[in-house]
C-alpha positions in Angstrom: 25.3 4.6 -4.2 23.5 4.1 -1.4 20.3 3.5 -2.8 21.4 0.7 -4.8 23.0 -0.8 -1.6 19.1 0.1 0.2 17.3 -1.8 -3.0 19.2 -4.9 -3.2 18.6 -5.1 0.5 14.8 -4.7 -0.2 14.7 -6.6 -3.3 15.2 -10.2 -0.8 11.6 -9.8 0.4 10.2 -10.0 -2.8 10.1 -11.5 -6.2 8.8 -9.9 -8.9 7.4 -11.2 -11.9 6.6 -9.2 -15.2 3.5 -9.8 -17.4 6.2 -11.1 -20.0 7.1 -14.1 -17.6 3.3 -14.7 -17.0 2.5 -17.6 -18.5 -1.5 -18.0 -17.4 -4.8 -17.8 -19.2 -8.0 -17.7 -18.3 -8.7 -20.9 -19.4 -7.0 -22.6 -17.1 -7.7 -21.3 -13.9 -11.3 -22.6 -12.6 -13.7 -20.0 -12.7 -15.3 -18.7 -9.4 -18.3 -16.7 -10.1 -17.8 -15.1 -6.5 -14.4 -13.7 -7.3 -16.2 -11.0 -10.2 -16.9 -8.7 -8.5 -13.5 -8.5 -6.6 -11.7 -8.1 -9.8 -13.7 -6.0 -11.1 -13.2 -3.8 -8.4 -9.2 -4.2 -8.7 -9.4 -3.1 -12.4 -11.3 -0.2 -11.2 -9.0 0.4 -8.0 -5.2 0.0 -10.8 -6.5 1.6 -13.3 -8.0 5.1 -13.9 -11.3 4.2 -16.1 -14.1 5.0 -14.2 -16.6 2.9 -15.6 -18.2 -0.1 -13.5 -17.0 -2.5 -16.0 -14.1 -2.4 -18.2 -15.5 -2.8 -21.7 -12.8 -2.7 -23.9 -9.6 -4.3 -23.4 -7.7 -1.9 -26.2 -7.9 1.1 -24.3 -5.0 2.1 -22.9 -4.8 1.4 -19.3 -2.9 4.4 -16.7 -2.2 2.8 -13.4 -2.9 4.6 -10.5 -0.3 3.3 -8.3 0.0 -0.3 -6.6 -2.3 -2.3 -4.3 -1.0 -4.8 -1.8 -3.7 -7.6 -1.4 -3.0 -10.6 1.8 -3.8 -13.8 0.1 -2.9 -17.3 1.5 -0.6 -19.5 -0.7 -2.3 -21.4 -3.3 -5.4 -19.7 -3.4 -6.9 -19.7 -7.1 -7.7 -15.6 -6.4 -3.5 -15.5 -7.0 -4.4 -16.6 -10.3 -6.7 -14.0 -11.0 -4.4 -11.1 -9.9 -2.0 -12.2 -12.2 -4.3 -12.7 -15.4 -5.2 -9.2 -14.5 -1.5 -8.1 -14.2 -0.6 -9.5 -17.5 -4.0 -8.5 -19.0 -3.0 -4.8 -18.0 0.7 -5.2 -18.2 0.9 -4.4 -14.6 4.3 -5.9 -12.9 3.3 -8.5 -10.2 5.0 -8.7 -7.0 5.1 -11.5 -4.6 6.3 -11.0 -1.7 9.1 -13.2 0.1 7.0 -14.4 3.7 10.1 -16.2 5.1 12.1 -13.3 4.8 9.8 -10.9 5.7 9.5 -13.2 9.5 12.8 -13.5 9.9 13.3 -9.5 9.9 10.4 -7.9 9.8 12.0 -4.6 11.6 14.2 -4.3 8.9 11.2 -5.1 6.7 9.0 -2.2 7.7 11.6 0.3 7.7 12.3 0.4 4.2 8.7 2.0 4.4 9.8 4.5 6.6 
């Protein structure tokens, strides 16, 4: 039982969003040629297909694990991540900065 009471106190500093809830497509977000070869590298980093450049979308795609990335509110990169997520149907976390400054003690020690 205490788990669940350690996980609900977790769960405040973040909110996460699953690629059914996405609602985003590439169209829409304004393309950045310089942003590429970052996410190209993150679809290398999530998933487990060794190849330089993803070349087909039907495979099915093993995560590795998760990644946490720093990027500033409203950056267009956010966009990205999340096309990738839902591309991949890879849960997308965001985590909850005003929580995490008001205790961020009792932040890092759910990672301990």
């Amino acid at each position: 039982m205490e788990g669940k009471t350690d996980d609900l106190k977790f769960s405040k500093y973040y909110r996460l969003i699953t690629p059914n809830e996405m609602d985003i497509d590439r169209e829409e977000i304004f393309y950045r040629e310089k942003y590429n070869d970052i996410i190209n590298y993150l679809k290398i980093i999530l998933t487990n297909d060794e190849e330089s450049d993803i070349q087909s979308y039907n495979k099915f795609i093993r995560p590795k694990g998760a990644i946490l990335i720093k990027v500033n509110p409203g950056t267009d990169i956010v966009d990205y991540l999340k096309l990738i997520s839902k591309n991949y149907y890879l849960n997308f976390f965001e985590l909850n900065h005003e929580e995490i400054v008001k205790a961020p003690d009792e932040f890092i020690s759910n990672f301990i």
